[in-house]
C-alpha distance (Angstrom), angle and dihedral (degrees) to the residues before:
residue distance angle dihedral
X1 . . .
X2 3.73 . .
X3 3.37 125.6 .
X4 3.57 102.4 12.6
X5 3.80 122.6 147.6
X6 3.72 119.6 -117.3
X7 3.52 126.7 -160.4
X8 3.93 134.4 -176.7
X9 3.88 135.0 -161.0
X10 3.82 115.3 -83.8
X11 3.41 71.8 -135.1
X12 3.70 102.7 67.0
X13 3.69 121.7 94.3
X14 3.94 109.8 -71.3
X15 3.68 127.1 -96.7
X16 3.80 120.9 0.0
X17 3.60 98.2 -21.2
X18 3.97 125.6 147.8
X19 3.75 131.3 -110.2
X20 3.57 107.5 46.4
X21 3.33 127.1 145.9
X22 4.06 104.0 -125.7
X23 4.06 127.1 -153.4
X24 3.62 135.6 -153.3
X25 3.45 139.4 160.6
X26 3.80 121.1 -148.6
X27 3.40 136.5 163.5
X28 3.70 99.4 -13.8
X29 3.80 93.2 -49.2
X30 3.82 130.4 94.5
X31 3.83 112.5 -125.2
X32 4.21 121.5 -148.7
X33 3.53 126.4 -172.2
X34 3.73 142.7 154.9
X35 3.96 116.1 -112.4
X36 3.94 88.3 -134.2
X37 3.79 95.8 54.6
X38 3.93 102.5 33.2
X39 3.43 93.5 169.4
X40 3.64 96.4 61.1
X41 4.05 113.1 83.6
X42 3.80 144.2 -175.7
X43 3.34 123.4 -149.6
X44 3.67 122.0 -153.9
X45 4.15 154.4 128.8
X46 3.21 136.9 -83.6
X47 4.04 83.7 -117.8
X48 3.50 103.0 42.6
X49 4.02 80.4 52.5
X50 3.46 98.6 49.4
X51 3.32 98.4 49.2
X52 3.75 93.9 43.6
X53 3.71 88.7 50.4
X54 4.30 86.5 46.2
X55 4.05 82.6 57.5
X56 3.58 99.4 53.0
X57 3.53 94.1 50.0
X58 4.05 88.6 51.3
X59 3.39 88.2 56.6
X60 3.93 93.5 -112.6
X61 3.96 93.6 139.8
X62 3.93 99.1 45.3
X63 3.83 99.3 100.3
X64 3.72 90.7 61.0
X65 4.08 90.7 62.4
């Protein structure tokens, strides 16, 4: 996976800092990973994402905290 373009929340801690969520897209496919453990990635769509990201916001994922 060469080449692809990362990109981290303006709302992650500033500069080089560790544990942020990263984001690419690549070949069709949305790419996750954690800044600590770079070599560890999740491959997804831009639906699967959004409606993940729809859940979390609902609250659909809070009994698991």
């Amino acid at each position: 996976m060469e080449n692809i373009q990362w990109r981290k929340s303006s709302k992650s801690a500033e500069g080089d800092g560790d544990g942020c969520l990263e984001l690419a897209e690549h070949d069709g496919e949305i790419l996750m990973r954690e800044s600590d453990y770079p070599g560890v990635v999740i491959h997804t769509t831009r639906v699967k994402l959004r409606a993940f990201l729809e859940g979390a916001k609902e609250g659909e994922f809070d009994n698991f905290a």
